[in-house]
N, C-alpha and C positions, 0 to 999 in steps of 0.2 A: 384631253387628258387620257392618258394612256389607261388600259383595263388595269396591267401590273399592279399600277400605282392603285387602281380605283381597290382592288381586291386588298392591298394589303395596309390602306388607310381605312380600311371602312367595315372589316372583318372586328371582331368584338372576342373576349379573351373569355367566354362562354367553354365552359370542358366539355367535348362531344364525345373526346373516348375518357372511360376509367377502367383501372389495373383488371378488374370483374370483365371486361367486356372481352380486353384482350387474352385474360386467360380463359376464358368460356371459349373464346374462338379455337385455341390451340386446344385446349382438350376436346373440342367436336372436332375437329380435325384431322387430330393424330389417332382419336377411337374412333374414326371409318377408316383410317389408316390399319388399325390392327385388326379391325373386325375385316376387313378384305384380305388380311395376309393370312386369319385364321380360316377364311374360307376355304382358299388355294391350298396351305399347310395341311391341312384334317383331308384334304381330298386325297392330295400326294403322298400324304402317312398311311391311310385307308381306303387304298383302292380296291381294295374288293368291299367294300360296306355301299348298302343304297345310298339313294341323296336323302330316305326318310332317317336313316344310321346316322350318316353327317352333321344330318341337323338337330338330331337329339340328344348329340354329345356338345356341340355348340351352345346347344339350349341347356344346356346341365353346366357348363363355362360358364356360359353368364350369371345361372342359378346360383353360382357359386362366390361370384361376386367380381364378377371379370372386367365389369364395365366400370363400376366402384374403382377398383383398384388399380385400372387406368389412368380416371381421372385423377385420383391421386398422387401416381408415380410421376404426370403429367405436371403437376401442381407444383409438388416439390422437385423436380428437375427444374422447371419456373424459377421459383424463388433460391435454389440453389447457384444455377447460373446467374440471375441477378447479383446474388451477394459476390461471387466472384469475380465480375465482370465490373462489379464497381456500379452499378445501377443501381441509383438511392432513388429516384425519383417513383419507382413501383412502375412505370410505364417504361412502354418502348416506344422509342424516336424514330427507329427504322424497322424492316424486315430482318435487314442482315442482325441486329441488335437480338430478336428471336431467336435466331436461328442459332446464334452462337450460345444463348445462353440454354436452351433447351439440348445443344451438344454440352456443353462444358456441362451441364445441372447431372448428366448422365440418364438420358430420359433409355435410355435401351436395357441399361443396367437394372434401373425399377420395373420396365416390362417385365423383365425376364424374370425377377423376384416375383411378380405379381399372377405370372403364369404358372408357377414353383408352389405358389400357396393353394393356388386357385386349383389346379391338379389334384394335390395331393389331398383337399377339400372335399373334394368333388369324389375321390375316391374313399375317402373315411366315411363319408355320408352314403355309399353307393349307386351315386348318380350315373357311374360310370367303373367299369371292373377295372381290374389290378392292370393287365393287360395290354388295354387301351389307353391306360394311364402313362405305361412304361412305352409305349409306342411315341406317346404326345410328347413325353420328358427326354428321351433322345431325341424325336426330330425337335426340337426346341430352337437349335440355334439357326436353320434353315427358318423357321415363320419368323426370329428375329431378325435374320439378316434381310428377309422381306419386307420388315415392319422399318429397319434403319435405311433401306435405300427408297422407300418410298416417301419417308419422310424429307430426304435429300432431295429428294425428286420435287415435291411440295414446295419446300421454298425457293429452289429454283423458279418454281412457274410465279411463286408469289413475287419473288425478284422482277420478273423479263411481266408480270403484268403491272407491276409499280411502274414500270417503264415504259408501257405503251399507254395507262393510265395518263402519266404526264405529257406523251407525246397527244394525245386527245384533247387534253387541257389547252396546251401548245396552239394545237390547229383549232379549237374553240374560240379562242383569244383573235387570232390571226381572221378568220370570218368575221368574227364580232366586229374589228376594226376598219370591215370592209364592208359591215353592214349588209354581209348574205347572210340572210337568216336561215335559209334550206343547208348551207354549208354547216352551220349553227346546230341546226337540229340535228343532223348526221349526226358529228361528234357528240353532242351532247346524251343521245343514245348508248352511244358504247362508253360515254363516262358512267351512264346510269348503271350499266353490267356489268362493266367492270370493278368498279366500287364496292360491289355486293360480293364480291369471289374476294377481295385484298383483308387481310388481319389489317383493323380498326387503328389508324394513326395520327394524330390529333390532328397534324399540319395538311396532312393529303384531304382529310376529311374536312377539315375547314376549306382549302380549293376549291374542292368538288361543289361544297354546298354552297360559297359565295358563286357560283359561279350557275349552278342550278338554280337559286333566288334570282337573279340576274336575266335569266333565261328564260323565266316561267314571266317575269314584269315587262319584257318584251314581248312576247308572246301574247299575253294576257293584254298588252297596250294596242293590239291591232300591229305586231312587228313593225312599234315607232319607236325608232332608233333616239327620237329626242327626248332624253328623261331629263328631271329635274337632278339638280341634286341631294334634295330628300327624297326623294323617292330611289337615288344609287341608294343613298344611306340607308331604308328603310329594308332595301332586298338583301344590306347584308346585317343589319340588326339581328335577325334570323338566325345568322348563321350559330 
């Protein structure tokens, strides 16, 4: 009996992602996205200020609510592209399904609100002078066009690693059914790494994990390739 078959009989209809999972990933994602752009941006708006200057205007941004108001802007671009895009389900089925809805939602647009508040916050409180403020608010659209192309750039890799992900899978299968277990363990490696870098997708994550269960009962059998059939069923109960 072919793996294909074994994995997609024997997988159990258990939710391993929820809507939380996937938008927690996108907002830690896209705020070291902005926190890296604001690094670069405040350096190249303030090149005559030390790096202890930089980072106390940084630390007065956050103080101000900078990282709040990411995840936020982050949240509802989410569910904005959602409602546009026709996604009832509260999850995403693929990468590109994110990607579109986090542009359509206008996730650049709330940055740039949220940088506006944050500023202008930051200066009514005097965390930071008039000045420095008016420095941050014209170069504005330079750390946004840094924060939108790296976000481009992001799902990109999260695409082209969806892709070798499956190719891992692919050549996991292919050992499996040749009974090299050394070939087995390679891929099964870089399925483990690569899994942990990809936004949470019910279908890939069921895969990985029938396939991991699977992996670990060979392994754990003295790599004997002869399992019973409760015992296939049992490594994907799991899943």
């Amino acid at each position: 009996m072919e793996l294909e078959n074994n994995i997609n009989l024997q997988t159990n209809s258990n939710e391993l992602v929820t809507e939380e999972k996937q938008n927690s990933f996108l907002e830690s994602t896209i705020g070291k996205i902005v926190n890296s752009a604001l690094d670069v941006g405040l350096r190249m708006l303030l090149p005559d200020f030390v790096e202890e200057g930089v980072i106390e205007i940084k630390d007065a941004l956050f103080e101000g609510g900078l990282k709040e108001g990411v995840q936020t802007a982050v949240d509802s671009a989410i569910n904005l592209g959602k409602s546009v895009l026709g996604i009832f389900t509260g999850k995403f089925d693929d990468i590109s399904q994110a990607r579109d809805a986090i542009k359509t939602g206008g996730v650049i647009d709330g940055i740039s609100g949220v940088l506006d508040n944050v500023i202008d916050k930051t200066e009514s409180t005097g965390l930071i002078n008039s000045s420095v403020a008016n420095i941050i608010s014209n170069g504005k659209d330079a750390i946004l066009n840094s924060v939108s192309t790296n976000i481009e750039n992001e799902f990109m890799q999260q695409i082209d690693g969806a892709e070798k992900l499956a190719k891992y899978e692919d050549n996991w299968k292919e050992y499996f059914e040749n009974k090299d277990f050394e070939g087995m363990e390679r891929e099964y490696q870089k399925i483990k790494e690569k899994i942990n870098e990809l936004l949470p997708i019910e279908n890939t994550l069921k895969e990985a994990r029938a396939i991991e269960n699977l992996h670990n009962l060979i392994k754990n059998n003295g790599q004997d390739f002869n399992l019973t059939d409760e015992q296939k069923k049992l490594a994907n109960m799991l899943v």
